[in-house]
N, C-alpha and C positions, 0 to 999 in steps of 0.2 A: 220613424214615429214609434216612440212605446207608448203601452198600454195594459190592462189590467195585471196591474202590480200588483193590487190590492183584491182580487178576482175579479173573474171571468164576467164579461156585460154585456149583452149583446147590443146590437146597434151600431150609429156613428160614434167611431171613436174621437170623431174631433170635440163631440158636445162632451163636457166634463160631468159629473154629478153637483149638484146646484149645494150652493157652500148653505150649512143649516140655516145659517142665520134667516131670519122673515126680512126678507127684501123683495117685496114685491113688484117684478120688473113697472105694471100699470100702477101703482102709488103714487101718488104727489109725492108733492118737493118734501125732504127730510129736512127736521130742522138744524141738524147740525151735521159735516162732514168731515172725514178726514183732509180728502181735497175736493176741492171746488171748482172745476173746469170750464170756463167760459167760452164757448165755441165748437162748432162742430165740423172745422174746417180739415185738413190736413196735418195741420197742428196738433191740435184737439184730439182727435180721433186716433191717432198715434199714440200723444201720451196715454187715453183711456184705455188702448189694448192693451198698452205696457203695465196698467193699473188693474188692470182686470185677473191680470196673473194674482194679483190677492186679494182674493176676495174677505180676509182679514180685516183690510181698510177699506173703509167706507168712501168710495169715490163717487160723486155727483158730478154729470157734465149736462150744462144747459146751453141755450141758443136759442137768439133771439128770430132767425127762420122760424116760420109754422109750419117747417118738413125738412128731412132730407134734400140737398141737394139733387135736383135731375140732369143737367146739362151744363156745357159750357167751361170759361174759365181753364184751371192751366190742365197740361195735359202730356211732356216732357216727364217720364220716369228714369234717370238717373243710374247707371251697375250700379253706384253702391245703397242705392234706396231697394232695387231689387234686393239684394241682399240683407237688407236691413228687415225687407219683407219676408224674407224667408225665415228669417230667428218666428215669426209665427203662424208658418205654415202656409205663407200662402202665394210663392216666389211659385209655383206651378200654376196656380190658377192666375197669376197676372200674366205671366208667358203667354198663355194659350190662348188669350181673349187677346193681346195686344197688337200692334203694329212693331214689328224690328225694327229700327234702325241700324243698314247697315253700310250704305255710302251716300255719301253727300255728293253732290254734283254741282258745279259753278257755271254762272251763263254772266255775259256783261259783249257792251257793245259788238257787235262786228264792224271790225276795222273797213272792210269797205261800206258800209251802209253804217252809218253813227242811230237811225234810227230804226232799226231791229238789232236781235237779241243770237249769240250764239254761246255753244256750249267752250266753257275755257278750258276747264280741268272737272276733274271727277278724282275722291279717295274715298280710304275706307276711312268708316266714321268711327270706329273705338280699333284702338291699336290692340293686338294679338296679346294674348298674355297678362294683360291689367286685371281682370276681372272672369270669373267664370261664367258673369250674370250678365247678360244684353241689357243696349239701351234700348226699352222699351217707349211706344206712346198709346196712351190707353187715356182715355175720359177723364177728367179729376172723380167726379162722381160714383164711376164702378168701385175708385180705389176707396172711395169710401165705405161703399158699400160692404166691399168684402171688409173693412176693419172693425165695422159696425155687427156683421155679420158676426167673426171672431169675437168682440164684446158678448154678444148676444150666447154663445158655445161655452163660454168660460164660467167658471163654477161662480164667479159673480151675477151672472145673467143682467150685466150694466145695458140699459137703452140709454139714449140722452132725454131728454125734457125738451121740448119748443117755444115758441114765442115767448119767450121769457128773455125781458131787457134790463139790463142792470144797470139801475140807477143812480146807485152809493156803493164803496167800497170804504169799509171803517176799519183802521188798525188800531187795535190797544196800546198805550205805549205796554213797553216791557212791566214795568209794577203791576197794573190791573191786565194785564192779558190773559189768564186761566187759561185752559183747556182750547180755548175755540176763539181766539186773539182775532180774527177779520171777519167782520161781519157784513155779509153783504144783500144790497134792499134789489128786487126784483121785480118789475113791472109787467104784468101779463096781456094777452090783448084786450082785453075787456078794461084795462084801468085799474084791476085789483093789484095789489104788491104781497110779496111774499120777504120774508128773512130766514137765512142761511147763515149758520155760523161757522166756519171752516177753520181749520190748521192752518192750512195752506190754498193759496186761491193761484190759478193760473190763467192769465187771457191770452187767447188764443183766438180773439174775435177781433182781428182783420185790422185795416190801417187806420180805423176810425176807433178802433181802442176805448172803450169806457173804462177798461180796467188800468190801462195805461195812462187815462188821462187823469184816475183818481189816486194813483200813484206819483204825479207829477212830472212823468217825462213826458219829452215829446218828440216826433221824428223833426230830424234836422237835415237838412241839404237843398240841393236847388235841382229845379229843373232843368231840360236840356232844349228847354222847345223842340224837343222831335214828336209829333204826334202819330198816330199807328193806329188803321184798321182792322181788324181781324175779324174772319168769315170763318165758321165751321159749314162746310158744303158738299150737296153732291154736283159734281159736273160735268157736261160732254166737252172734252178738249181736245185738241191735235197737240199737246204740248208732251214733246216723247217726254219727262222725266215725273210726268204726275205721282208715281208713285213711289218716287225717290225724293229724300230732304233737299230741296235745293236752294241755293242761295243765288239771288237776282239781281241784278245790278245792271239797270239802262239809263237813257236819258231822260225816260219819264219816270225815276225814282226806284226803287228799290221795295224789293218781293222774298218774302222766306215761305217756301213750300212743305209744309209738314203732314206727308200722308196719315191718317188714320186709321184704326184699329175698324176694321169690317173688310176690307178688300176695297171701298167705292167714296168712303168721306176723306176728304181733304181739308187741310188746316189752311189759309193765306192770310200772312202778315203785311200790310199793306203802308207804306211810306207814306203819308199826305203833308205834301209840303206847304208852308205855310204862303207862297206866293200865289202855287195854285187852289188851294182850300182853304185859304185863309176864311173869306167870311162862310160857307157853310159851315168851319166849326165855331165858329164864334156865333152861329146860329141856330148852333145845337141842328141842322139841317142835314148831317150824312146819315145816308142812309145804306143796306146792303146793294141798292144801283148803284148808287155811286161807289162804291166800293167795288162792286162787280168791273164798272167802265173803267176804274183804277187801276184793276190788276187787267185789263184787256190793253192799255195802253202799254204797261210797263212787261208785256210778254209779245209785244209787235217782233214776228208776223205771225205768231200763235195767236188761238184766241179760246178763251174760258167761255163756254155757255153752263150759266149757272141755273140748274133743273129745280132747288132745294135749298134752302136755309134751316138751318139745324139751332145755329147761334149767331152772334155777331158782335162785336164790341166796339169803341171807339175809347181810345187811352192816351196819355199821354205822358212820356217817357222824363222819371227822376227818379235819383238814389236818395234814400233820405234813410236814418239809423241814428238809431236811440246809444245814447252813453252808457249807458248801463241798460242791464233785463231786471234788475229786480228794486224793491223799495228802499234798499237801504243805502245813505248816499255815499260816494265813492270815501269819505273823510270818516266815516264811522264802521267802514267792515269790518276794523277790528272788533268793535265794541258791540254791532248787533247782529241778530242773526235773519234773514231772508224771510219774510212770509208771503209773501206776495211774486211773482212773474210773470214776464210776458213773451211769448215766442210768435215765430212767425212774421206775418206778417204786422201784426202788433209793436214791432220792433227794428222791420228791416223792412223796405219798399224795394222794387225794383222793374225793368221791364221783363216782358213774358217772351224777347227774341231769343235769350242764353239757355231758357228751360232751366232755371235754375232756383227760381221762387220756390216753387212747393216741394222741390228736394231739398233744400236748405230747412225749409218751414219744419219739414219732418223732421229732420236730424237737429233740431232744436230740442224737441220732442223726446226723442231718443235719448237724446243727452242728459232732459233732465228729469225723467221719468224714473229708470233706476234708483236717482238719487234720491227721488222722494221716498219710494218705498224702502230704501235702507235707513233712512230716519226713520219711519215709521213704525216698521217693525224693528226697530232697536238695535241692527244690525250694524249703523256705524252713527256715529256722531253727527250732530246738526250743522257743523263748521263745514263738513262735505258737502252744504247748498250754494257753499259762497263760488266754487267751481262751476258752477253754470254758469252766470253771468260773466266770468272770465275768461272762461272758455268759446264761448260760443258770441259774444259781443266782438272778438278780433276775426272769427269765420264771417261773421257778417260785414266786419268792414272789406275782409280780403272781397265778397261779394261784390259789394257796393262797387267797386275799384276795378273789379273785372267787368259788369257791366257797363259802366260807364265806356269802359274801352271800347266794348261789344257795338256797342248801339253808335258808337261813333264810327266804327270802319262799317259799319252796316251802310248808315246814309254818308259816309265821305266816298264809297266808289261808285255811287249814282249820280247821275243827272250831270257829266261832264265824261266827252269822247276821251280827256284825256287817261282816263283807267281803263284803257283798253291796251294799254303799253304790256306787253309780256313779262315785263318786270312784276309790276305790279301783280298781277295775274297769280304768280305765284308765289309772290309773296303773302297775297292774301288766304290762299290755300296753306301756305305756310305756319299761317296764324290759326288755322283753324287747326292744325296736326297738331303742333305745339301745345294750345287750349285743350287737347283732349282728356288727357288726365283731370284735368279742372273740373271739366263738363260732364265727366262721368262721375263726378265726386267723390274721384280718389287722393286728392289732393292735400285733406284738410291734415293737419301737420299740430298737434297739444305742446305747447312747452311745458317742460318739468314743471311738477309741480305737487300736492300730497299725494294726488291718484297716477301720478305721470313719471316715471324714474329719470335718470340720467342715463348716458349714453356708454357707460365704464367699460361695460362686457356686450356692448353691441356685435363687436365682431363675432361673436360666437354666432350671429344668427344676424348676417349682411340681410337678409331679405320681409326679414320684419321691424323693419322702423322702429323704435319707441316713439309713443303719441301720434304715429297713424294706424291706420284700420289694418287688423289681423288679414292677411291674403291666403286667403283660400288655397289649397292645393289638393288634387288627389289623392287617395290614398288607398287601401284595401283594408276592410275592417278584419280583426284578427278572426273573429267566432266564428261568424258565417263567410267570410270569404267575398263580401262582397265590396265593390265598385265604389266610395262614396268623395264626396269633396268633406277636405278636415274639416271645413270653417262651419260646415253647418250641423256640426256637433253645437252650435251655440243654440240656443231660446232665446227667448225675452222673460228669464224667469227672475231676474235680478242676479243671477249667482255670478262669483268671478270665472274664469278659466284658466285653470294651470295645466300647459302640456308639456309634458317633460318628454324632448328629444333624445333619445338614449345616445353614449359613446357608442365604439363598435360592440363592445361585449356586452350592452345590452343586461337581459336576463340572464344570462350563461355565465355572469362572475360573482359567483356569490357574495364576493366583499368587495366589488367596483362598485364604483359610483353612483351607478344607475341603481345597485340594491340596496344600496346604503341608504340611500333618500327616497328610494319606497319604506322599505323598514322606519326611518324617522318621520314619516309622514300618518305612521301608524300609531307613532309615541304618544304619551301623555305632554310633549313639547311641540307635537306637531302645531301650527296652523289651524287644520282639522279640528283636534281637540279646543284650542283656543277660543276659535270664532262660532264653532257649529252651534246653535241652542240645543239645551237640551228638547230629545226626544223629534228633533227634525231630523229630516235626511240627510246623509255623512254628505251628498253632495250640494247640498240646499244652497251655500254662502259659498265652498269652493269647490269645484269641479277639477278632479283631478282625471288628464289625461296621457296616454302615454302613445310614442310615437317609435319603435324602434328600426333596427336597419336590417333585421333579418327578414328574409321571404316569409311569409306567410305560414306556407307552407309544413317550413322546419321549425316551428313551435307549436310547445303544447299549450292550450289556453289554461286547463287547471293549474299549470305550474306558476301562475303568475304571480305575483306578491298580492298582497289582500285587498291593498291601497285600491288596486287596479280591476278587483272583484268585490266589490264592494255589497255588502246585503242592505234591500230597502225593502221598505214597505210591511204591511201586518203580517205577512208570514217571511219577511227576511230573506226574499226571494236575491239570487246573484246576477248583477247587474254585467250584462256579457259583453257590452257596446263600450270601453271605458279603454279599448288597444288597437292598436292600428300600424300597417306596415306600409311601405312603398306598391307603388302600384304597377305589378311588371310590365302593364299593357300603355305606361304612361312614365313623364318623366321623372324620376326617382325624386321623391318631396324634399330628401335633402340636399339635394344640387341644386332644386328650383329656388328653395329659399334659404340659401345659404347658410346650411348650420353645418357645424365643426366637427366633423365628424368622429376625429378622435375623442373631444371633450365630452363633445353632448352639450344640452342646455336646458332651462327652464325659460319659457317664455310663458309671463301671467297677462293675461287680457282680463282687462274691463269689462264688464255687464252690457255694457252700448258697443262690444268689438273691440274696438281699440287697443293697442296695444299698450301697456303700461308699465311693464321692467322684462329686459332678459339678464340671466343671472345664472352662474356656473351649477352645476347640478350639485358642490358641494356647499354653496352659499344657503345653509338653512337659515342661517341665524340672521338673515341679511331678508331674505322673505318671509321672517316672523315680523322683524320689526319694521319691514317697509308696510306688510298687511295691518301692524299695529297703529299705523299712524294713521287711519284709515276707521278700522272695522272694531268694534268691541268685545271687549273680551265676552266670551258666555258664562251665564248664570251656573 
């Protein structure tokens, strides 16, 4: 974490200095915004953190709750949502609060008794090496909290607004649209209405979508008739795997065990088949007994005494997904531009057995948060919006498509002796090893496209994908000598990331390659020069990073090129954090992620991670004009 660039402050350095402008956190609604956020869900509240980095742009988030969430709801955190978390600081504080997941355990019939339960298999639940960052399970709630909290630190000092429902969502056609094209009417508890006139408006308010439905889509898909109990609980059990994920599979239906963050709450996902529950749910009649008797039948000859109810739910299992996320229809993208979205669950439904709702919801979020604030602040073109909806409307079908599977081998190995065959058995564990990648949401895979390169020079660098997520590796930072992971050089501050993997010679060839393209990144043809605004910081729009292969040790930090010593802030202070070696005490980062070592390489991430081109370290002209297709030139 850095801090007083601009001098010395005393206090928490997480709280920012409050941006001048009069934004009075207690004020009413403003009548006009840059964006307009409808929701304060995981969605929501994601995008606002990401918005809160500028406090430049006037962002408003309302929600039609009269508070904060307290309880309940999902509660499955994701490695790469952890990760995602840590671009603002707060991948420490989710850790420390949460519940690990770290092996899953299998139980289904015993073969001599068809009606009790024994244990089949046990794995580990995220394979070695995928991510630096646990799967965590922590409250939806707390995660709001802290992101709200982080709004609240940021030189914007953004709260959200409450009970406010939105009734009308109006878009100007393009001739009369000015300034503030969506206009949108607001309903308060009392019956008064308010109007908001926004840039951009995003709904983030749940399956019932107002904003979604004033835009015209709608979720499509069917149900699966599987219906599902779910108990937030504390309870006395003899059931050895309480505090392990375990997946359940008897003759009386099917059980997924998801321990909770405190050492004593437990999560139970609860089968209710429509033979034996039929009329209580058509009765609206289950209650946390019968859910309690539920899971006491489907863990015979264990038995749950339920001490506490925390939460409780009763749902019913379908994939349904919007054609598009934003207003403009599939036959005119050429011709207009985006002002309106909808992430989340506003767009994509699913069940709460895969834990994969409120990580998907987020990384909506992610996705198209950056983008708005580089329209905004004039950092790259408005045609950059239409990449949301393309992006992130095929991560939701890949969703749809994996749940579905999910929820069917869930209830297909219940309630019949024959899944009790050892085939089975471990086939089913099979599916879950397989799935892991998926489920930790390392998966998601961008096709080429303006922000996404091609594949030409990927061998330069086997272990960073283009169009998936930059992977983290160890590293030693050059100044101080210390310990850190590369990846979390990133923020959430909008800027891109270039790190330039050095050949062997590194700094030590005054005319290789590696000096050659520090030197031209200094030029008046750099990048740099191109994109930067004036009087911003040299790293503001690109972040250049350097990654060499000598020890530590045997270099000198002042000898580096300038590119990689970069002066910021009112007294021009040198930025020390901008070099990094391999880490003796750890696997050498360019064997982890296969970079060339003779060559070297540039590899440019995305503002959301992502990886988006790798490129020979003498391909300048090739990362002016892939960044040109993108970002604007500066003033």
């Amino acid at each position: 974490m850095q801090f007083h660039l601009d001098g010395y402050r005393p206090g928490d350095p997480s709280v920012k200095e409050a941006h001048p402008a009069d934004r009075d956190p207690e004020a009413g609604l403003p009548e006009t915004a840059d964006v307009l956020i409808v929701g304060c869900g995981p969605a929501g509240l994601v995008l606002a953190a990401q918005l809160a980095a500028f406090p430049g742009i006037r962002t408003v988030v309302v929600d039609r709750r009269d508070g904060p969430l307290k309880v309940g709801q999902a509660d499955g955190v994701a490695c790469r949502t952890v990760e995602m978390f840590e671009t603002f600081g707060l991948a420490e504080r989710l850790k420390k609060e949460a519940y690990q997941v770290n092996e899953v355990t299998f139980w289904r019939p015993d073969p001599t008794d068809h009606s009790e339960i024994i244990r089949t298999g046990r794995i580990q639940d995220v394979e070695d090496g995928i991510s630096e960052m646990p799967h965590l399970i922590v409250n939806q709630a707390r995660m709001l909290d802290f992101l709200r909290e982080h709004m609240a630190r940021s030189a914007s000092r953004m709260v959200p607004h409450y009970s406010l429902n939105v009734t009308a969502v109006d878009i100007a056609q393009e001739a009369d649209a000015g300034e503030y094209p969506v206009t949108v009417t607001l309903e308060n508890e009392s019956g008064g209405t308010s109007v908001v006139r926004a840039k951009y408006v995003v709904g983030c308010d749940g399956a019932r979508s107002a904003v979604r439905t004033a835009i015209g889509r709608r979720l499509e898909g069917d149900a699966l008739n599987q219906t599902w109990g779910v108990l937030d609980v504390l309870v006395d059990t003899d059931f050895p795997d309480i505090r392990l994920k375990s997946v359940v599979q008897s003759e009386a239906g099917a059980l997924l065990i998801i321990p909770r963050e405190g050492g004593y709450l437990v999560r139970l996902y609860i089968e209710l088949d429509a033979e034996r529950y039929g009329d209580l749910l058509r009765e609206r009649a289950v209650t946390p007994e019968v859910l309690a008797a539920a899971a006491n039948r489907i863990l015979r000859p264990y038995r749950v005494e339920v001490k506490d109810v925390g939460w409780w739910a009763v749902y019913e299992v379908g994939q349904r997904l919007c054609a598009k996320f934003d207003d403009v229809p599939q036959e005119e993208t050429g011709d207009r531009l985006p002002r309106v979205f909808i992430a989340g669950d506003a767009c994509h439904t699913h069940s709460a057995k895969a834990g994969q709702g409120m990580n998907v919801s987020m990384a909506d979020a992610f996705n198209l948060g950056w983008k708005l604030a580089a329209v905004l602040t004039g950092t790259a073109a408005p045609e950059l919006l239409h990449t949301y909806s393309a992006e992130r409307q095929r991560v939701a079908q890949d969703l749809i498509d994996f749940d579905r599977d999910f929820a069917s081998k869930m209830a297909a190995g219940s309630g019949t002796p024959a899944a009790t065959s050892r085939a089975d058995e471990e086939q089913f564990a099979d599916y879950f090893r397989a799935q892991g990648r998926y489920t930790a949401g390392l998966s998601v895979h961008y096709e080429p496209s303006m922000i996404t390169g091609t594949g030409e020079y990927q061998h330069l660098a086997k272990g960073f994908p283009i169009g998936m997520r930059f992977h983290s590796a160890p590293v030693v930072r050059l100044a101080d000598a210390r310990p850190v992971q590369l990846g979390h050089a990133a923020r959430a501050d909008g800027a891109w990331r270039l790190y330039l993997f050095a050949d062997r010679a590194g700094t030590q060839a005054a005319d290789g390659p590696f000096r050659r393209l520090c030197d031209h990144l200094t030029s008046a043809a750099s990048p740099l020069a191109r994109f930067t605004p004036v009087g911003a910081e040299p790293d503001a729009v690109l972040d250049v990073r350097a990654i060499l292969q000598q020890p530590h040790r045997t270099l000198e930090p002042t000898a580096l090129p300038a590119v990689l010593r970069p002066r910021k802030g009112r007294f021009a202070l040198v930025d020390h954090e901008k070099v990094f070696c391999p880490d003796p005490q750890q696997d050498d980062v360019f064997d982890l992620r296969g970079i060339d070592r003779d060559r070297g390489c540039m590899v440019l991430v995305r503002p959301d991670q992502y990886v988006a081109h790798i490129l020979p370290l003498d391909a300048t002209a090739q990362l002016s004009d892939f960044l040109g297709g993108i970002l604007r030139e500066a003033d």
